[in-house]
Each structure stands twice: as C-alpha cells, then as structure tokens.
KELUM-635762 format. One line per 8 residues: for each residue x, y, z of N, C-alpha, C, O. Coordinates in nm, 3 decimals. Each point is the difference from the previous one (the first is absolute). Example, Ala and Ser with C-alpha at 12.3 -4.5 7.8 and 13.67 -1.06 7.14 Angstrom:
KELUM-635762
1.319/-0.569/0.780/-0.089/0.119/0.000/0.090/0.120/0.000/0.104/-0.002/0.066 ~ -0.139/0.107/-0.138/0.082/0.119/0.006/-0.077/0.109/0.073/0.051/0.111/0.017 .
***
This chain:
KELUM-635762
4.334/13.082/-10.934/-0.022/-0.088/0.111/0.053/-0.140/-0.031/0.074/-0.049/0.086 ~ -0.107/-0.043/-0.225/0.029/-0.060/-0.038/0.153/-0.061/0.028/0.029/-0.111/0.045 ~ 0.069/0.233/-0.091/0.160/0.011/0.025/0.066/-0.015/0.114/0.104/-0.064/0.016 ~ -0.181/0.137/0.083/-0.015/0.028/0.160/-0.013/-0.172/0.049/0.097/-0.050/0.056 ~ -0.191/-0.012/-0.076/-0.037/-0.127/0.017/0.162/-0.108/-0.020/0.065/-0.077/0.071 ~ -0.056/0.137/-0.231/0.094/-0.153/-0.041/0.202/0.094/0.101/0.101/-0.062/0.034 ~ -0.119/0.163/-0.026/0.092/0.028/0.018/0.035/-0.021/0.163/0.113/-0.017/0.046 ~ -0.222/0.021/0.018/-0.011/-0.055/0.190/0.108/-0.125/0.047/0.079/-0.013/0.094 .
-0.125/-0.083/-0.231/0.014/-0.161/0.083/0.173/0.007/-0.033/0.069/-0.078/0.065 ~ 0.016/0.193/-0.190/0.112/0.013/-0.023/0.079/0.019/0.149/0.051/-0.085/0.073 ~ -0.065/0.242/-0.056/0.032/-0.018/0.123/-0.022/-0.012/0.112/0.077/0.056/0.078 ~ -0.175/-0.124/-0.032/-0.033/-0.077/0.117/0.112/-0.116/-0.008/0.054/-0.039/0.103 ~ -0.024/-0.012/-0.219/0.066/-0.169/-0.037/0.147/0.106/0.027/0.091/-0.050/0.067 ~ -0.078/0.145/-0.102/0.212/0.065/-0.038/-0.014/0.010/0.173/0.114/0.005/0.046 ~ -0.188/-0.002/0.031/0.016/0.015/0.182/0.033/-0.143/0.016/0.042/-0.012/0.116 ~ -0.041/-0.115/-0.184/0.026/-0.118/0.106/0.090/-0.003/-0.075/0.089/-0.057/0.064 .
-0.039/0.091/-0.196/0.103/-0.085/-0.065/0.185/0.055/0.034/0.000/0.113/-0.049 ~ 0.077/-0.126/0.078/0.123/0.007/0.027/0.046/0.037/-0.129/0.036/0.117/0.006 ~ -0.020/-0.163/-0.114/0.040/0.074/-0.132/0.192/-0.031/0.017/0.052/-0.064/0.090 ~ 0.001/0.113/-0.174/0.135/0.004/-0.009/0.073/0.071/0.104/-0.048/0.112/0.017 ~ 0.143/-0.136/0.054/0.062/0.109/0.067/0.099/0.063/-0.015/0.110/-0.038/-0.037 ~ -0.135/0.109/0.057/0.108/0.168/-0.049/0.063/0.009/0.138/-0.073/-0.025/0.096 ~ 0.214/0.062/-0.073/0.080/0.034/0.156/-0.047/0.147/0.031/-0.048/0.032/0.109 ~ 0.061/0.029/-0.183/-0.091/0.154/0.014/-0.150/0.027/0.025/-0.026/0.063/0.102 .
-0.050/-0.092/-0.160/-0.143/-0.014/0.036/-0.029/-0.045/0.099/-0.115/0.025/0.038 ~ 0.221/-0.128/0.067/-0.075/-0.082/0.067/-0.067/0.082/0.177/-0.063/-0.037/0.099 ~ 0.144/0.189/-0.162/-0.020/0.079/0.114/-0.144/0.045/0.005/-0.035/0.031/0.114 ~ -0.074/-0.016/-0.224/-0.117/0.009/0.012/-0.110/-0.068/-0.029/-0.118/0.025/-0.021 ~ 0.215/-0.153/0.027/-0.126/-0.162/0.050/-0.081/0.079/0.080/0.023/0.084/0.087 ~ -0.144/-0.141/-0.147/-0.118/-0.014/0.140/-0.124/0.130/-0.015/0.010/0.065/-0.105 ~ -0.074/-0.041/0.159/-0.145/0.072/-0.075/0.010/0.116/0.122/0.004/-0.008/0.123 ~ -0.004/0.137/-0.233/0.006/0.153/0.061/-0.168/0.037/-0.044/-0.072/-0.040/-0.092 .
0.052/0.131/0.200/-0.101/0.056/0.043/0.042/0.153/-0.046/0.107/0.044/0.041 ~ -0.198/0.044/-0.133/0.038/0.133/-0.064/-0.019/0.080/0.152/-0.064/-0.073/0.076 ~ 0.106/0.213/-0.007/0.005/0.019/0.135/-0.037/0.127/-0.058/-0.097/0.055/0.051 ~ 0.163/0.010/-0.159/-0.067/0.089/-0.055/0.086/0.081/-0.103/0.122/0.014/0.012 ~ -0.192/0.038/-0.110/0.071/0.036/-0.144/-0.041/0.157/-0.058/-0.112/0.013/0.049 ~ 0.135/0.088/-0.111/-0.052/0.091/-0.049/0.095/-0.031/-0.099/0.111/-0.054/0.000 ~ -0.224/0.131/-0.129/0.052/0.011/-0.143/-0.009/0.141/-0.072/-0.115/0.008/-0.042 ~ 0.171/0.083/0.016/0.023/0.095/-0.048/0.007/0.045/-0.150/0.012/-0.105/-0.062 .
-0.013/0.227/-0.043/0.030/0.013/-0.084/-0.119/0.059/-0.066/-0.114/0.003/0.046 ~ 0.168/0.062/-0.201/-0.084/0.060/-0.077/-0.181/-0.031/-0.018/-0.112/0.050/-0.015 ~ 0.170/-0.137/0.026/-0.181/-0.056/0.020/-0.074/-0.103/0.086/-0.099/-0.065/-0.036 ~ 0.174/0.060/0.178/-0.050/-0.082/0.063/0.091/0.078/0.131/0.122/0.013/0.010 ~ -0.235/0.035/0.086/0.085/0.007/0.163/-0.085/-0.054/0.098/-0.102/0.061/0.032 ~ 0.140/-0.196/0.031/-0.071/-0.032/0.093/0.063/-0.063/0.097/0.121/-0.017/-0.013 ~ -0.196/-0.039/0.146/0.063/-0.061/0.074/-0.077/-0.136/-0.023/-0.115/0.022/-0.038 ~ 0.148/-0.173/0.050/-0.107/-0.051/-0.031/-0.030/-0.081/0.137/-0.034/-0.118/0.008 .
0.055/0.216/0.105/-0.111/-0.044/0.110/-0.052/0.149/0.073/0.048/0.056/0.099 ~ -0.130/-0.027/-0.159/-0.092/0.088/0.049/-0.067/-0.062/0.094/-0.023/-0.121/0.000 ~ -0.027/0.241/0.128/-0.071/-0.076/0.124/-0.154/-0.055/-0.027/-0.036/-0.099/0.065 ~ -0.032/0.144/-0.136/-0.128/-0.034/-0.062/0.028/-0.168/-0.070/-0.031/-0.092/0.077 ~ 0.078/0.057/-0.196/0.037/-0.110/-0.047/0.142/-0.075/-0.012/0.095/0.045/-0.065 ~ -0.093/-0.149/0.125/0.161/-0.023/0.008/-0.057/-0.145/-0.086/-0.110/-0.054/-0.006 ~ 0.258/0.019/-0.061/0.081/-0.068/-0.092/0.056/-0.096/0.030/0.121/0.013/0.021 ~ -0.179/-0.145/-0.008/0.095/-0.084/0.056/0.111/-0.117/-0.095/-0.053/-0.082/-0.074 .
0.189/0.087/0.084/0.087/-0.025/-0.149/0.091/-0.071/0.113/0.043/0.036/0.109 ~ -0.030/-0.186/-0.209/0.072/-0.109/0.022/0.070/0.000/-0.075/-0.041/0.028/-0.112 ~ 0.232/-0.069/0.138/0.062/-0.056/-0.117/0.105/-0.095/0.053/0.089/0.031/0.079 ~ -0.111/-0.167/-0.141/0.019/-0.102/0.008/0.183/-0.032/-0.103/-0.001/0.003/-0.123 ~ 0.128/-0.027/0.200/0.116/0.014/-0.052/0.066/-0.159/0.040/0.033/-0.027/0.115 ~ -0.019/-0.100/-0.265/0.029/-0.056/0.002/0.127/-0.039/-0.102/-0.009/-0.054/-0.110 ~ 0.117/0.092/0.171/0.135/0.049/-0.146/-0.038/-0.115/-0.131/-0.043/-0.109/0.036 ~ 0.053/0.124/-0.123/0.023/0.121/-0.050/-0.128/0.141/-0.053/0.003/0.102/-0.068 .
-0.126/-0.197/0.167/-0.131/0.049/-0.046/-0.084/0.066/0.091/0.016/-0.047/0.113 ~ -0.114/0.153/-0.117/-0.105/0.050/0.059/-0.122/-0.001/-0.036/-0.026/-0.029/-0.117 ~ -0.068/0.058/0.199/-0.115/-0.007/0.014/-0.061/0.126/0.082/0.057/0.024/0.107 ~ -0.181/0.072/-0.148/0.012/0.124/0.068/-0.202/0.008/-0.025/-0.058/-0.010/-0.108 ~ 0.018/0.022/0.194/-0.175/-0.021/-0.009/-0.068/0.167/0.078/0.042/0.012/0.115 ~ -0.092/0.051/-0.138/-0.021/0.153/0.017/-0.224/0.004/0.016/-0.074/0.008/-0.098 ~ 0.033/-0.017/0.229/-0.121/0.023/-0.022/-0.040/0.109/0.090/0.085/0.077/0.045 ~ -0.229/-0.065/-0.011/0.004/0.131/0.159/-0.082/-0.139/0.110/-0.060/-0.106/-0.018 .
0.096/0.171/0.107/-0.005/-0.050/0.101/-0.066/-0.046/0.037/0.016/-0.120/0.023 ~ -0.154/0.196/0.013/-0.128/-0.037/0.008/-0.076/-0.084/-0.127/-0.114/-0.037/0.028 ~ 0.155/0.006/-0.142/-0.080/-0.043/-0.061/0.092/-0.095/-0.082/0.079/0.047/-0.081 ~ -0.090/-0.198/0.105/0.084/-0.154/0.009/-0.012/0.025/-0.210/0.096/-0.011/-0.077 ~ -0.246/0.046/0.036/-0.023/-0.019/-0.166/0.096/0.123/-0.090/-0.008/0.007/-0.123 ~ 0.090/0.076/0.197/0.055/0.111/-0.048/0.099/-0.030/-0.055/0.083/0.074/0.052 ~ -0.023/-0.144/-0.138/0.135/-0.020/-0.059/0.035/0.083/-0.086/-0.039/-0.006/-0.117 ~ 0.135/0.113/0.171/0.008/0.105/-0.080/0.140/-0.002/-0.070/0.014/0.067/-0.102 .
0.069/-0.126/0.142/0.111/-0.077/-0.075/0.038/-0.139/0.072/-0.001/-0.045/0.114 ~ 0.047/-0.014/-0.291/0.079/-0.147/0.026/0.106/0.017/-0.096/-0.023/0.064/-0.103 ~ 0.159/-0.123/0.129/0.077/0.007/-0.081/0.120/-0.112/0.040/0.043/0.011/0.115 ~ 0.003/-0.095/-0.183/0.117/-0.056/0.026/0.165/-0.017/-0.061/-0.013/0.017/-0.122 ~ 0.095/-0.031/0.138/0.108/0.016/-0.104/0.120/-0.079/0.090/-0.002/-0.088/0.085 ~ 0.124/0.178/-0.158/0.144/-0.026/0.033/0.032/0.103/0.073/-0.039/0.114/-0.025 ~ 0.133/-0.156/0.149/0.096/0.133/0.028/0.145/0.004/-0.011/0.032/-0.117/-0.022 ~ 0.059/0.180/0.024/0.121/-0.005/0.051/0.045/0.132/0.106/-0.022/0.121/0.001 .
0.080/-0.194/0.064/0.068/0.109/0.133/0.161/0.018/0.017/0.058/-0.107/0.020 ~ 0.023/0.222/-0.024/0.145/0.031/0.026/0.017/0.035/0.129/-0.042/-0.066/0.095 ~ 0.111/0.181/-0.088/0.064/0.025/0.110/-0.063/0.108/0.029/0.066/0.042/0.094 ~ -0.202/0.076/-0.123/-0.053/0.101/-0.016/-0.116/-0.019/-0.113/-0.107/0.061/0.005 ~ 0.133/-0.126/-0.079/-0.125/0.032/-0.137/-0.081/-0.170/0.018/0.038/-0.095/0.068 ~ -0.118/0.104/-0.128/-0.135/-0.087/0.050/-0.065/0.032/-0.208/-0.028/0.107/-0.054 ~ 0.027/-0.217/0.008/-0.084/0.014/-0.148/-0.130/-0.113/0.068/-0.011/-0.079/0.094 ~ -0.079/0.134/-0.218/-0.093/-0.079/0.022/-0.112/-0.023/-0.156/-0.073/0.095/-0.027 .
0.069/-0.212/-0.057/-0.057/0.005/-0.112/-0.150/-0.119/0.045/-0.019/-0.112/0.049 ~ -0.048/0.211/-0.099/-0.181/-0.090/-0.014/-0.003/-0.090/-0.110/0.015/0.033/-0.118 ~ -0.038/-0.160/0.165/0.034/-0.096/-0.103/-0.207/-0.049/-0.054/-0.040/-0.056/-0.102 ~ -0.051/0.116/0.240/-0.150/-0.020/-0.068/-0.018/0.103/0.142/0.072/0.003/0.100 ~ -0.227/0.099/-0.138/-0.046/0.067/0.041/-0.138/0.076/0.008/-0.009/0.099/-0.073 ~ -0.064/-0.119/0.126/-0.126/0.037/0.006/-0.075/0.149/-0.050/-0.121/0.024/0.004 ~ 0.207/0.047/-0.043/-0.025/0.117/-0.043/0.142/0.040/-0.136/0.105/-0.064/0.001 ~ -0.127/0.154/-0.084/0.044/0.023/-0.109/0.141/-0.008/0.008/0.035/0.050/-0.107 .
0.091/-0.092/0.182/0.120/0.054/0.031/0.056/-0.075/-0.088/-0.055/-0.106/-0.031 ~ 0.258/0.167/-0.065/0.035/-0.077/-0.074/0.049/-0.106/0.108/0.000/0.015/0.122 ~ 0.038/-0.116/-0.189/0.026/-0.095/0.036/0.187/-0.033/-0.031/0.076/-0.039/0.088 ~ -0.048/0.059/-0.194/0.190/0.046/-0.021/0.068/0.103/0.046/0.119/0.009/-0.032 ~ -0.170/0.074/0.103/0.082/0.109/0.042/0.044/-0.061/0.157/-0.080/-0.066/0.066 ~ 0.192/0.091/-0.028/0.053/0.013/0.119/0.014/0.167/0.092/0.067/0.102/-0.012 ~ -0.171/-0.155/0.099/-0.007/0.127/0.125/0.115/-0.013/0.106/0.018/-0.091/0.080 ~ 0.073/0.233/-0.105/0.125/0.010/0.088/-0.044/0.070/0.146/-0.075/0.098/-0.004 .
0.108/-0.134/0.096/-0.032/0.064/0.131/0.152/0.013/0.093/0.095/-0.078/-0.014 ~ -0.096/0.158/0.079/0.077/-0.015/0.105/-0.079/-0.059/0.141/-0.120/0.001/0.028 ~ 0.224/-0.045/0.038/-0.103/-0.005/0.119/0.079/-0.055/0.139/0.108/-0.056/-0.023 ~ -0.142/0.064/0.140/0.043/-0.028/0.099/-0.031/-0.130/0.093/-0.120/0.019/0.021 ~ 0.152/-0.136/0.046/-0.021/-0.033/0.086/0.057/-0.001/0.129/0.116/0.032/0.029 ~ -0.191/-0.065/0.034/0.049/-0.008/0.139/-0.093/-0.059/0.094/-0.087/0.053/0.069 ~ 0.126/-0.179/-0.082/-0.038/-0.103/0.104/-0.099/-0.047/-0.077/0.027/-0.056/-0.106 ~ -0.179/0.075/0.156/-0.127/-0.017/-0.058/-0.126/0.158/-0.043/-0.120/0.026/0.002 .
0.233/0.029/-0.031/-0.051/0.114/-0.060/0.087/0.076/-0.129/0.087/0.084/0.021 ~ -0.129/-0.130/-0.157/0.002/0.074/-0.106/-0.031/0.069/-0.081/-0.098/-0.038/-0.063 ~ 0.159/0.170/0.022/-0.032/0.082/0.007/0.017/0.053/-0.184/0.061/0.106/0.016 ~ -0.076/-0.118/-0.137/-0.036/0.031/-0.126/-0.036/0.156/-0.070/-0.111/0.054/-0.003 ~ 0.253/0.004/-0.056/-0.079/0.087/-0.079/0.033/0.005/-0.159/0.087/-0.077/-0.041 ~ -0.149/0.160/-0.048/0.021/0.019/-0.097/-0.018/0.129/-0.063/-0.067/0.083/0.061 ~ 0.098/-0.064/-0.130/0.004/0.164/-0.064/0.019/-0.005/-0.177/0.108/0.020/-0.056 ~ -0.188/-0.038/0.011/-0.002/-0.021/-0.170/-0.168/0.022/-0.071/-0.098/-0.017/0.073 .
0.085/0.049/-0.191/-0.090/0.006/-0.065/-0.064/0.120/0.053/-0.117/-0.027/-0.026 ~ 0.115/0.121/0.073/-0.028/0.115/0.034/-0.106/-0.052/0.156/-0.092/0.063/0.050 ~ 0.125/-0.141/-0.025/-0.021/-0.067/0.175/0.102/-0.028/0.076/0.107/-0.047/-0.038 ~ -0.138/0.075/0.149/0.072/-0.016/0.121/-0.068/-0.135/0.121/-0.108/0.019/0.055 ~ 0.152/-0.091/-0.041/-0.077/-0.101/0.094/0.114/-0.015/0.154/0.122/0.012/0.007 ~ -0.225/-0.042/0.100/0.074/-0.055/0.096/-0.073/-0.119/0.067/-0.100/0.028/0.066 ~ 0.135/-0.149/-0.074/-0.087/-0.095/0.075/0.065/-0.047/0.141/0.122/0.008/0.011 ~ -0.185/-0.048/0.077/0.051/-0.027/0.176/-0.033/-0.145/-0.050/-0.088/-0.012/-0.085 .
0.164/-0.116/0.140/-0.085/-0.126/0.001/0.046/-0.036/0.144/0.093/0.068/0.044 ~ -0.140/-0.157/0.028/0.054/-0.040/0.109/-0.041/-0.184/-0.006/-0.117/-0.032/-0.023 ~ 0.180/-0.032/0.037/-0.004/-0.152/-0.009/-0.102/-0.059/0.131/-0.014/0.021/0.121 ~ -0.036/-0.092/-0.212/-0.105/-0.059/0.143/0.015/-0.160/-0.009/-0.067/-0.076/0.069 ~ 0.154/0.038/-0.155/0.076/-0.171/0.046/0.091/-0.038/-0.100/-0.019/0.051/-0.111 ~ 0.112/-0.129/0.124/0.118/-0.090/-0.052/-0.049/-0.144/-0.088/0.085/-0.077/-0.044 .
***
C-alpha cells in the first residue's frame, strides 16, 4: 500500500507534464481509456472485463513518457496496478519499458507490441512469453 501511495502522486504529476517531444509519439498524446483487453496463454486465460466485475485502466501518453493506472470500477480504494515508464513508437511496433511500478515487474526489459491506430482508437497486441495479449484503448482527450 505504502508503494501504491508514493507511486500515485508520480503519475498523476507525468499527466500535466509535457516531457520531451518525440515527432512519432506525438500521435498518442493525450489519456486512453482501456475499452477492452483479453490475455491468453499457458497459465493465464481471461478476459479482463467480465460482466460481474469490470476493470477500469487509464493510460496517460506524454512522448517520450507514460503513465497507465488499472483499478475496478466500483471500488475508487482498488489500485490494482500503477506503473510508469518510457515508450517508443514506429511505423507498426509500439515498445514500452517500466521505469517504477507498483507490483513486481522488471523494470529494464523493453515490451515489443504491434499495434494499430486509427483515429482515436488503438488497438495493441502481443504474443511472447508463452502469452498472448490484446488490449482495445479508445482516447477520451488530447
């Protein structure tokens, strides 16, 4: 809880700050709303909005940096992930490294994704580590 605490006011502060700008990144300025994601694989198959409990996941994209906050819906004290880092974006692939994080994740590895946009809906997958992920985000401001 402690971690949860000091790690909040991080990115709450990476949402006002502008940061460096990247000409590539600048396509996913602005704070996406998760619309919906399933994760797959040897030891994990789920969707993570079941109709019983839904998931509500912010991520906050200020080049060259993000911000991504994960609680349920109904309940404001649920912080079930925080994490912030670096990204970089091409022409198809999307990396993304956790530079501090609220739960055990490394922090030097770079996560490769492919992924799609179009307009204000992006669309993220990945396929590694014996998982499969697909996340929906849809932008809810600039």
């Amino acid at each position: 809880m402690k971690r949860s605490l000091l790690l909040f006011p991080l990115v709450v502060s990476l949402a006002f700050t502008n940061g460096c700008s990247e000409q590539k990144g600048q396509a996913l300025t602005g704070t996406w709303k998760m619309e919906s994601c399933t994760y797959s694989g040897a030891e994990r198959n789920e969707s993570a909005q079941p109709k019983d409990v839904k998931r509500f996941c912010l991520k906050i994209y200020s080049p060259p940096h993000f911000a991504v906050v994960e609680m349920f819906e109904d309940n404001p004290d649920s912080l079930l992930f925080a994490a912030l880092g670096t990204y970089e974006l091409g022409s198809s692939r999307y990396m993304e490294k956790y530079d501090a994080s609220n739960v055990n994740y490394e922090t030097t590895t770079w996560r490769e994704f492919d992924y799609s946009l179009q307009g204000d809906r992006l669309t993220m997958t990945r396929s590694a580590d014996d998982m499969a992920l697909q996340e929906v985000w849809v932008r809810v401001d600039q």
